[in-house]
C-alpha positions in Angstrom: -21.1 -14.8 -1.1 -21.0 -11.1 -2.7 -21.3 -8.3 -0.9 -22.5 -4.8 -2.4 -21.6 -1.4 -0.4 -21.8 2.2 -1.7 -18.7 3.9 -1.7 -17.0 7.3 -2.9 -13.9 8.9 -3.3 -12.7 5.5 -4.1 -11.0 3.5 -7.4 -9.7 0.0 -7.6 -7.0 0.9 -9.7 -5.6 3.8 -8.1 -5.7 1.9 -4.6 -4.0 -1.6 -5.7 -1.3 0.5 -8.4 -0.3 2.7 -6.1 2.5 1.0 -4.5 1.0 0.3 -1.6 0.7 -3.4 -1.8 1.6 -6.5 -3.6 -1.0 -9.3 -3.1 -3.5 -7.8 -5.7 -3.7 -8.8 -9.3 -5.9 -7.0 -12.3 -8.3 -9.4 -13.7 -9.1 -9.1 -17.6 -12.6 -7.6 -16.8 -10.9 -4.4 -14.4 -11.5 -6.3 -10.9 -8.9 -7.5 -8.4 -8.1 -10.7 -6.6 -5.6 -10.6 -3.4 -5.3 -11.9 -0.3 -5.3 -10.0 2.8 -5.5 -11.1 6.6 -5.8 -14.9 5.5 -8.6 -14.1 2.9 -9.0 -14.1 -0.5 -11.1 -12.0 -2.6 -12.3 -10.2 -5.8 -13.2 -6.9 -6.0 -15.0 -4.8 -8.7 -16.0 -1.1 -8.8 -18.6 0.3 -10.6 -18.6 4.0 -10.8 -21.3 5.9 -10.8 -22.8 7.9 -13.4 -20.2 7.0 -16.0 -22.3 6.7 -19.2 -20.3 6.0 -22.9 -19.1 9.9 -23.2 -17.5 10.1 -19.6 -16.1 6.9 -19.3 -12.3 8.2 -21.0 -12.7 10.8 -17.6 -13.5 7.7 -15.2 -10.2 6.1 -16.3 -8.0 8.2 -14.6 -7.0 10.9 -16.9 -5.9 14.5 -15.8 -9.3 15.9 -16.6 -10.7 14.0 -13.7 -12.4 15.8 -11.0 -10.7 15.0 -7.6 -14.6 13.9 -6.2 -15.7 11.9 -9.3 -15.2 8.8 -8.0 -18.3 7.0 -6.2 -20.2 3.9 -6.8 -20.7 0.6 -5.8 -17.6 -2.1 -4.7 -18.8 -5.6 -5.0 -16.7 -8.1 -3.2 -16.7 -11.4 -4.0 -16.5 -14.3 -1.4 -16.5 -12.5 1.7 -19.8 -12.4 4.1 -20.8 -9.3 5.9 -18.8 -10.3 9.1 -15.9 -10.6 6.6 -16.6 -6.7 5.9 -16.9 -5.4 9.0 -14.0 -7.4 10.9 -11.2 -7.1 7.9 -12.4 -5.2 4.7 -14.0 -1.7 6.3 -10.9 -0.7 8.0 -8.5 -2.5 5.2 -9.9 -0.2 2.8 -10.2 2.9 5.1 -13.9 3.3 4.0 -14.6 5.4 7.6 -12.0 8.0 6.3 -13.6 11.2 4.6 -10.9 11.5 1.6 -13.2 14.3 -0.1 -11.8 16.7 2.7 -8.2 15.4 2.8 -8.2 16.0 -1.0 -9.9 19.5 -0.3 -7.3 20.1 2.6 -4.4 19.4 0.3 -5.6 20.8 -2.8 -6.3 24.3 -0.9 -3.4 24.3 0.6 -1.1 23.7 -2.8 -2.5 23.7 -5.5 0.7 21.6 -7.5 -0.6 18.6 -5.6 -4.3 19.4 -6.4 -3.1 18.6 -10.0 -1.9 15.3 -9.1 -4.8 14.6 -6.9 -6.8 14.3 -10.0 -5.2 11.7 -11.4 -5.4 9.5 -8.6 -8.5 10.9 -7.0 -9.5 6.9 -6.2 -6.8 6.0 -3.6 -7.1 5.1 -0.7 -4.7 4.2 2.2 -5.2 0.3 3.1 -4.4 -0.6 6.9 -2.5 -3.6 6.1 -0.9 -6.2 8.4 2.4 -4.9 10.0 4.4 -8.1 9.8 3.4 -8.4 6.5 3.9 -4.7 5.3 7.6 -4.9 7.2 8.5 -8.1 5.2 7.0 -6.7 2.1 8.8 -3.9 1.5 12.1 -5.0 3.2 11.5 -7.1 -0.2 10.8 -4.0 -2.5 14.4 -2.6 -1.8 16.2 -1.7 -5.1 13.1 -4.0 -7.2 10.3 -3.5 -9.4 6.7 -3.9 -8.6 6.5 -7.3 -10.8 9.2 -9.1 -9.1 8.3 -7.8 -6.0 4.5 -9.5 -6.5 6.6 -12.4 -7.7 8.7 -12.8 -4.5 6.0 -12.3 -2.0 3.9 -14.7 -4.0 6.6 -17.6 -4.0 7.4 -16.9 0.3 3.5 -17.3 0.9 3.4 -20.3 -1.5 6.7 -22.3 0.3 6.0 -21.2 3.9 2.8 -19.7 4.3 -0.8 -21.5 5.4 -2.1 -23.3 2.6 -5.7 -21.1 2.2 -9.6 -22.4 0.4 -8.6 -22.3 -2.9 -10.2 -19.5 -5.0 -11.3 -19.4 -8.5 -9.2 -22.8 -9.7 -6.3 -21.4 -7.8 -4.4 -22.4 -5.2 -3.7 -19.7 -2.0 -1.6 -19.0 0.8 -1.6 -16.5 3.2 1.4 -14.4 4.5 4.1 -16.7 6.3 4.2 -16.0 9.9 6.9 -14.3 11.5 7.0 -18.0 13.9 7.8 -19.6 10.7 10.5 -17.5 9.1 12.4 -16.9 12.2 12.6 -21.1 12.1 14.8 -20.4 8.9 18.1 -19.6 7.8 18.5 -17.0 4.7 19.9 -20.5 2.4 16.3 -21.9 3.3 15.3 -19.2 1.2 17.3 -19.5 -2.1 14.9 -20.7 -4.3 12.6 -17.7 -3.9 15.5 -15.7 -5.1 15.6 -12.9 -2.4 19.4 -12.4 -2.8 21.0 -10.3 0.2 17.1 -9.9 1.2 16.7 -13.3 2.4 19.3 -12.6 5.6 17.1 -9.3 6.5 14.0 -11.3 6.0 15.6 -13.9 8.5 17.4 -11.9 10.8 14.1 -9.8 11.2 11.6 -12.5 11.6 14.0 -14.0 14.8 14.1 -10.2 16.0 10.1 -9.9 15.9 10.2 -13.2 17.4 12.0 -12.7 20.5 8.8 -11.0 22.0 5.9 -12.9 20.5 5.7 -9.9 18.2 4.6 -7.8 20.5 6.5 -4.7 19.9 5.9 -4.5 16.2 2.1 -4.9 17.2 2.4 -2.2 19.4 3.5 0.9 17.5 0.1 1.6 16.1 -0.3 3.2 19.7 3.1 5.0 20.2 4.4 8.0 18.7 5.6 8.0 15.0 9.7 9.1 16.8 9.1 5.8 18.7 8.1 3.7 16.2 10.4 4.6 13.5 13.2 4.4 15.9 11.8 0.5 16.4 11.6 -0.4 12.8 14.9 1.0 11.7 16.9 -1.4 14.5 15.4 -4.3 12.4 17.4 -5.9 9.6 17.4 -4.2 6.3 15.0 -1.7 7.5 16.5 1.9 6.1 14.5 5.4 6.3 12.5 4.8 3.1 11.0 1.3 3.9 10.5 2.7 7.4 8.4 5.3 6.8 6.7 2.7 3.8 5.8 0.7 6.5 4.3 3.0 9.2 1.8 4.6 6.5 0.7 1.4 4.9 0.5 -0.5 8.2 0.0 1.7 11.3 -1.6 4.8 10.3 1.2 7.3 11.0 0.2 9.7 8.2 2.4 12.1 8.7 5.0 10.0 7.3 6.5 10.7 3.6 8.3 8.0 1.9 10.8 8.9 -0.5 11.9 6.9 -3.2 13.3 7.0 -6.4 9.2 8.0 -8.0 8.6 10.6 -5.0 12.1 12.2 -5.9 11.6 12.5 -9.4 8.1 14.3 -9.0 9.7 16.2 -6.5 12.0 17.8 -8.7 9.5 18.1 -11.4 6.6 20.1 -9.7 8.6 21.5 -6.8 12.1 22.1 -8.7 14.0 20.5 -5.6 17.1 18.6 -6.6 16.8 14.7 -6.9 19.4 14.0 -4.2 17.9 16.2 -1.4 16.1 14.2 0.3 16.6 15.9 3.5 15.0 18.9 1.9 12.4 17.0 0.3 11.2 15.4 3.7 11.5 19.1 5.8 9.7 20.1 2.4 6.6 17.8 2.6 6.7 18.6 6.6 6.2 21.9 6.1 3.6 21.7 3.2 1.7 18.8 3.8 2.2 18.1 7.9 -0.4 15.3 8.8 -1.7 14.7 5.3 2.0 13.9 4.3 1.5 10.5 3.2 -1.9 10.7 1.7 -0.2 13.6 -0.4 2.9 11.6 -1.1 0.3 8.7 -2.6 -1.0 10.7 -4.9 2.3 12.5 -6.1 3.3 8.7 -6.3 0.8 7.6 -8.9 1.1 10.8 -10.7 4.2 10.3 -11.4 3.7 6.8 -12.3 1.8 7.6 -14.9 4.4 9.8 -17.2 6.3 6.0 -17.4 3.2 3.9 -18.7 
């Protein structure tokens, strides 16, 4: 099955790189393969337009313009059910990121900068148990051994899934199935001190089916942020991690050691102000916080590779 959709305002790269997410891998020809919502898929972007001359521009330099990216996403092995019940709204594709990019960009031009060399992302709407347990597990790790970790807790306690292109695949463990565990169940994954927030956190979840944590999609972002930092491990940063990449609070604007650095950098405020950086981004951004935090994200990726 491979389905074909026109799409703009949208990059592979710049959505799966962006630190968003952790179950998607680069393949040698530019696709991606992850799993998401118990399915595994590739998918490849062609842009549009991009002949020999412009294709440096379509990789995600500076000199990009912030609408140059539209074409067509091929997905491989998902039906057009698949699409309209998982991928549509994982991928955001309803969401009209030519204005938020205009928005932001009028508004401050600094982040119009940036904007251009991420013009691509977009802001998945990923599974809230898995986002909470995933970044609980990105605390004080890099991106690889986060991928690893995640991979290896799927793999030991997670639903054994169709294999997919001569590999084996699991989806995300359930919240059921971790709270059944103690944090030495976990010691072969290597989680360190994580593996007793992963645990303690799965039996808190637990207690009410998960409905809670379901829930805050529909309450206020006070509410839910108040929710997620009772959990186990769950500090300010992975919080607000969690409520943009999972239940579409975009006001929020994670801070972490990337956001501070490009903080100080375009805006000149001092690395270790983070109470300054968030009233900051409040001020500036308001709701487009988190799609502008993205995007100062990746920028400031980039100055590493």
């Amino acid at each position: 099955m491979q389905l074909i959709k026109e799409v703009k305002d949208f990059d592979l790269k710049h959505i799966f790189d962006c630190g968003q997410c952790f179950r998607w891998e680069e393949e040698e020809d530019g696709s991606y393969t992850g799993t998401a919502f118990g399915k595994t898929v590739n998918m490849q972007f062609e842009c549009a337009g991009i002949g020999e001359e412009n294709a440096e521009k379509a990789d995600g330099d500076d000199s990009r313009s912030i609408d140059d990216c539209s074409g067509r996403l091929i997905i491989d092995g998902a039906s057009e059910d698949d699409f309209e019940k998982i991928w549509r709204s994982y991928l955001d594709l309803d969401r009209d990121y030519g204005e938020i990019k205009k928005t932001l960009t009028a508004g401050d031009p600094v982040v119009g900068n940036a904007i251009k060399s991420g013009a691509g992302i977009r802001l998945l709407n990923q599974d809230n148990w898995e986002t909470l347990i995933s970044f609980i597990i990105s605390q004080n790790n890099n991106i690889p051994r986060i991928k690893k970790c995640i991979e290896n807790l799927s793999a030991a306690f997670g639903e054994e899934l169709p294999e997919y292109r001569g590999r084996k695949r699991y989806a995300f463990p359930t919240f059921e199935k971790l709270a059944e565990l103690e944090p030495e169940d976990l010691s072969e994954i290597r989680l360190g001190y994580r593996a007793r927030y992963i645990t303690e956190t799965a039996k808190a979840v637990a207690e009410d089916g998960g409905r809670m944590l379901y829930s805050l999609n529909q309450v206020p972002t006070k509410d839910a942020y108040e929710y997620l930092t009772s959990l186990c491990g769950v500090g300010p940063k992975v919080a607000n991690c969690i409520l943009l990449f999972s239940m579409e609070k975009y006001e929020s604007f994670p801070i972490d050691v990337w956001v501070r650095r490009v903080m100080n950098r375009l805006y000149n405020i001092d690395e270790s102000d983070v109470k300054g950086m968030a009233a900051f981004a409040g001020e500036k951004f308001g709701a487009y916080g988190g799609f502008a935090q993205q995007y100062l994200f990746y920028y400031m990726r980039g100055f590493a590779e």
